[in-house]
N, C-alpha and C positions, 0 to 999 in steps of 0.2 A: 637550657640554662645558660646563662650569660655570664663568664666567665670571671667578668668581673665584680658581680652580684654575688659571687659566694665566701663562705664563710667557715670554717672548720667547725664543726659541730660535735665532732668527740674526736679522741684518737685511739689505733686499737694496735696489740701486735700482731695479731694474727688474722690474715686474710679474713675468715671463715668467719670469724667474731663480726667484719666490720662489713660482710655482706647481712650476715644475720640480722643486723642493727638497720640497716638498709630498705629490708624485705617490712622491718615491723615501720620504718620510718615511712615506705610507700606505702603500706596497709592503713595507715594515720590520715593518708593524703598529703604526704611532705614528699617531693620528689627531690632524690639525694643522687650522689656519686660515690664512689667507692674510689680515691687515687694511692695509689700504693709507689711508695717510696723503691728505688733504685739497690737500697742499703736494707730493707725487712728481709726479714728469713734469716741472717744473718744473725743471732744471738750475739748479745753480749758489745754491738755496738755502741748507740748512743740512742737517745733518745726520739732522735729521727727518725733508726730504723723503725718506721710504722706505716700504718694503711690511717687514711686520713677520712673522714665521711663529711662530708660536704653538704651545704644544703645553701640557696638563695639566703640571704639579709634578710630578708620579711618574713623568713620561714623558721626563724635563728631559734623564736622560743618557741615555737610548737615542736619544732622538733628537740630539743632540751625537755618538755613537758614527758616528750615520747620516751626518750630515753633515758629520765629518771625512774618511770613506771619501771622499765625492764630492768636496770640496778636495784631497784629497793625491792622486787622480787625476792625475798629472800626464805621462800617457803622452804621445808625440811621435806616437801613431799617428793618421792621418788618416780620420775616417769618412766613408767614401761616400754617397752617397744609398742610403736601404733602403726595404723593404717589412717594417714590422713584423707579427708574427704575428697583431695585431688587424687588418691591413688598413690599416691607416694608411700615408701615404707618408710615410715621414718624409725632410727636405732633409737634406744634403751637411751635416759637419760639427755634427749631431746626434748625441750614444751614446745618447738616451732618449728615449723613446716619448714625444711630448706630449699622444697619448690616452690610453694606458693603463699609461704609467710602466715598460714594460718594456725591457731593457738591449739594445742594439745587440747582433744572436749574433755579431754577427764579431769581438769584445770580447775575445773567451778564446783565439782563435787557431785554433780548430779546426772553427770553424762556418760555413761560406758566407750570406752577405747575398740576401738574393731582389732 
């Protein structure tokens, strides 16, 4: 990525949030960065303290496309603990792989959780 090609593409407080956002933005085919501010972790800062997700100019609305899907998610359903297909345990109240950015199966309704 070309440093000067990039673009803020969301912002987040929390680390864990702005890799997660990350995993599904590389899973899309958007290759992003995660820059995390000097001043995050720090509650109660400014509005700086944040982690920043980053993506190339040309890549600005796919990856906006990408990331309104995961906000407007606003399903009531509960996820279980699973075993993702990479092997990963993923905990309770997880839909996405935090190894390998892959979607909870039991998501669509018709797939059983391991």
């Amino acid at each position: 990525m070309n440093p000067e090609e990039l673009v803020i593409a969301q912002v987040y407080e929390f680390e864990d949030e702005a890799h997660l956002a990350r995993s599904v933005l590389d899973a899309g085919g958007v290759d992003a960065k995660v820059l995390g501010s000097e001043t995050a972790g720090f509650g109660g800062l400014s509005n700086d303290a944040a982690f920043q997700l980053v993506v190339r100019r040309d890549l600005f609305e796919k990856a906006r496309e990408l990331l309104e899907n995961i906000e407007s998610d606003d399903t009531e359903e509960t996820v279980p603990a699973w075993t993702c297909h990479c092997g990963e345990e993923v905990d309770e109240g997880f839909a996405i792989c935090w190894a390998c950015g892959a979607d909870w199966p039991g998501g669509d309704g018709n797939k059983e959780t391991s």
